[in-house]
SEMARMAR-211377 format. One line per field, with one value per residue (C-alpha): residue in three letters; x, y, z; residue number from 0. Coordinates in steps of 0.001 Angstrom, whole numbers, padded with zeros to 6 digits, m for minus. Layout:
<atoms>
code <- (Ala | ...)
east <- (X | ...)
north <- (Y | ...)
up <- (Z | ...)
pos <- (NUM | ...)
</atoms>
This chain:
<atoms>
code <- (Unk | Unk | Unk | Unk | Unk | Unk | Unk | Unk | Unk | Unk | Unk | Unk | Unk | Unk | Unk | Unk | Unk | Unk | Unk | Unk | Unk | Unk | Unk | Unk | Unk | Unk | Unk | Unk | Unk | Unk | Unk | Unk | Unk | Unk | Unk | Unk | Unk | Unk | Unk | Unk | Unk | Unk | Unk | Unk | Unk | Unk | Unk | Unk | Unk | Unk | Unk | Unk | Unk | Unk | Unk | Unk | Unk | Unk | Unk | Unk | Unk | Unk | Unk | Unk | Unk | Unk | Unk | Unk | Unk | Unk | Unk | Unk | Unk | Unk | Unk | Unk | Unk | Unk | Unk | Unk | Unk | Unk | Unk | Unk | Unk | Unk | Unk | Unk | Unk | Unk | Unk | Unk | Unk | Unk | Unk | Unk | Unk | Unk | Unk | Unk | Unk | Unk | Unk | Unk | Unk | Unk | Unk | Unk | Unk | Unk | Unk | Unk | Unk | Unk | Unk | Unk | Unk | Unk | Unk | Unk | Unk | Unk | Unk | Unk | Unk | Unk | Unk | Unk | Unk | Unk | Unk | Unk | Unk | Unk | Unk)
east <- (000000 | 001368 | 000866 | 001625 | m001249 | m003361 | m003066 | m003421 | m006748 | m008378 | m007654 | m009220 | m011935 | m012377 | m012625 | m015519 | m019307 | m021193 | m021153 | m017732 | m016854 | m013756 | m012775 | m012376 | m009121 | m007736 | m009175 | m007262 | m004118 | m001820 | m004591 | m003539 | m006208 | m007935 | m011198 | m011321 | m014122 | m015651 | m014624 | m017231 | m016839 | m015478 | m012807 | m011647 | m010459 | m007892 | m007478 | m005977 | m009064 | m010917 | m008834 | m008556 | m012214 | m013358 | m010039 | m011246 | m015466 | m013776 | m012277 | m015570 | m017145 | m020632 | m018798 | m018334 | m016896 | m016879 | m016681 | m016127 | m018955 | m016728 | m018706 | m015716 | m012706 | m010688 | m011872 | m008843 | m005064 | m003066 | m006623 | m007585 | m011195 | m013905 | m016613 | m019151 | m020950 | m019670 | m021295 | m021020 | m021719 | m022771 | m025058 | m023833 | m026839 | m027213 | m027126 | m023445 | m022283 | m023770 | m021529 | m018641 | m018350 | m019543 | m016124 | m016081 | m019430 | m021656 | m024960 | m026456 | m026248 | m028724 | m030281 | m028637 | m031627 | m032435 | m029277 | m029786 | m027790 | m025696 | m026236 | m022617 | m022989 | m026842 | m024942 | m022338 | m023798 | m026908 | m025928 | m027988 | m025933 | m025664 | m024674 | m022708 | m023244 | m021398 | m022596)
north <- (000000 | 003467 | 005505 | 008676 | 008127 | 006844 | 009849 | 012582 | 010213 | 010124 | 014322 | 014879 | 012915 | 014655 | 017774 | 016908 | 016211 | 013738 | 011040 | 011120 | 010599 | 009625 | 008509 | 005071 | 004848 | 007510 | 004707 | 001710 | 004085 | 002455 | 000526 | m002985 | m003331 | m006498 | m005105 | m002025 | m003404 | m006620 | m007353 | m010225 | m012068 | m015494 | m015515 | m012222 | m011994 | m009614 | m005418 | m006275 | m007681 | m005336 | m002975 | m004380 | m004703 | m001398 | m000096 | m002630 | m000926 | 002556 | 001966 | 001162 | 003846 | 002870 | 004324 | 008024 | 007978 | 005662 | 006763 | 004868 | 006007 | 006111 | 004456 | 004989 | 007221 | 006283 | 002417 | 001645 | 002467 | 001359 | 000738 | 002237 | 004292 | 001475 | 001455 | m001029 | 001358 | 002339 | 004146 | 003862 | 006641 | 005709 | 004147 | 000716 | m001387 | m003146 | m006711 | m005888 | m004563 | m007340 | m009259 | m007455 | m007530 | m011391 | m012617 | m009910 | m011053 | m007669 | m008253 | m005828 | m004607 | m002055 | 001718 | 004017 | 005725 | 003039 | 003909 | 007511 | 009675 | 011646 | 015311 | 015922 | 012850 | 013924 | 017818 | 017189 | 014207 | 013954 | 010128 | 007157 | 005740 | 002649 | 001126 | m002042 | m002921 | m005175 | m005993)
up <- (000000 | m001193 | 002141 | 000443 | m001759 | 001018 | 002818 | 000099 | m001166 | 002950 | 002769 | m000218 | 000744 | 003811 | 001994 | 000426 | 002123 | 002064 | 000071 | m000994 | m004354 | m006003 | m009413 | m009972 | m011134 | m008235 | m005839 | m007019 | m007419 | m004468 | m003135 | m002101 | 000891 | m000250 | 002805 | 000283 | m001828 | m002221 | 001807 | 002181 | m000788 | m000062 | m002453 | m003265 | m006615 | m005280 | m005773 | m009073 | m010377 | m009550 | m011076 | m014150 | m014596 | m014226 | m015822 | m019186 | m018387 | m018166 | m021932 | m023472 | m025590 | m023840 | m020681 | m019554 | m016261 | m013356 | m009351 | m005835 | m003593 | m000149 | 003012 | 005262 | 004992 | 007489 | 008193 | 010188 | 010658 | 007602 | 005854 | 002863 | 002526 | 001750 | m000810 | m001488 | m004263 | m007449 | m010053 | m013752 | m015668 | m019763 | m022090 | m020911 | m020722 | m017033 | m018121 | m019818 | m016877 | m014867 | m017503 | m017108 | m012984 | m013343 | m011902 | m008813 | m007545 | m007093 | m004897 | m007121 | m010421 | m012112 | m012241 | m009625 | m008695 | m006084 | m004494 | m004482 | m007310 | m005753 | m006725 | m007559 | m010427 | m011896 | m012082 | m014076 | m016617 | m018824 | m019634 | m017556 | m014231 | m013587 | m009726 | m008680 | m005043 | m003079 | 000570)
pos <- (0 | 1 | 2 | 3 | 4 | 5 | 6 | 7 | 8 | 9 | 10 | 11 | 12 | 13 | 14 | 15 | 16 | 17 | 18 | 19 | 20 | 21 | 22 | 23 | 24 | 25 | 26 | 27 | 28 | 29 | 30 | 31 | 32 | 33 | 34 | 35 | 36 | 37 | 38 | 39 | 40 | 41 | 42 | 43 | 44 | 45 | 46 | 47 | 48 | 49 | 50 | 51 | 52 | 53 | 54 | 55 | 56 | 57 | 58 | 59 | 60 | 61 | 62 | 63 | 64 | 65 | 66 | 67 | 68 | 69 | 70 | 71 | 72 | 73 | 74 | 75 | 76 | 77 | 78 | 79 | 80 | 81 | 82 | 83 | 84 | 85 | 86 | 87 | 88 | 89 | 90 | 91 | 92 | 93 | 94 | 95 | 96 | 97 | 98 | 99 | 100 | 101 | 102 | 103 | 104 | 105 | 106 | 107 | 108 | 109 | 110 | 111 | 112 | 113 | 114 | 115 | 116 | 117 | 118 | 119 | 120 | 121 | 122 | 123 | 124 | 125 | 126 | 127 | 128 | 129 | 130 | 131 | 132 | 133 | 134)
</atoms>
């Protein structure tokens, strides 16, 4: 775990209110801390899958931009922030991305609007977001 990063991510997160958003991609960046998403699955796949995946969603043209919804900043010492919600921002159809996150096990895939849109997403895109949800 990059504790440089770790600690410039948990201030910039604390900077912001509620609910905490942070790019995708500025999540996984340093981020070895396998309780960071996906904590209850019973084989985690690892941060690196994880990574990969949404790094290989974020390419598609379907895709606009994809964010970590942060449930705690500062879990634990040495711990990086945890999500269990990420939005996808695009035209991606649900059942694609259900495809796509098939190997990382999301509880949920579908329409964010059951998960609540956060205001600082439906500002700044027009495009449909979709939610992954792990429990």
């Amino acid at each position: 775990m990059d504790t440089t990063k770790l600690k410039n991510l948990v201030e910039q997160l604390c900077a912001q209110p509620a609910p905490q958003l942070v790019p995708i991609a500025t999540f996984f960046d340093g981020n070895d801390d396998l309780g960071s998403i996906g904590c209850n699955l019973m084989d985690h796949p690892g941060i690196d899958a994880f990574r990969e995946a949404f790094a290989r969603i974020a390419r598609r043209r379907d895709v606009e931009a994809i964010y970590a919804r942060i449930s705690e900043v500062d879990p634990d010492d040495d711990c990086w922030p945890f999500t269990d919600t990420v939005f996808v921002v695009g035209t991606i159809h649900a059942d694609e991305l259900a495809a796509e996150l098939s190997a990382l096990e999301p509880d949920e895939v579908g329409s964010a609007k059951d998960f609540g849109i956060p205001d600082a997403l439906a500002r700044k895109y027009i495009a449909p977001i979709l939610v992954a949800w792990w429990d």
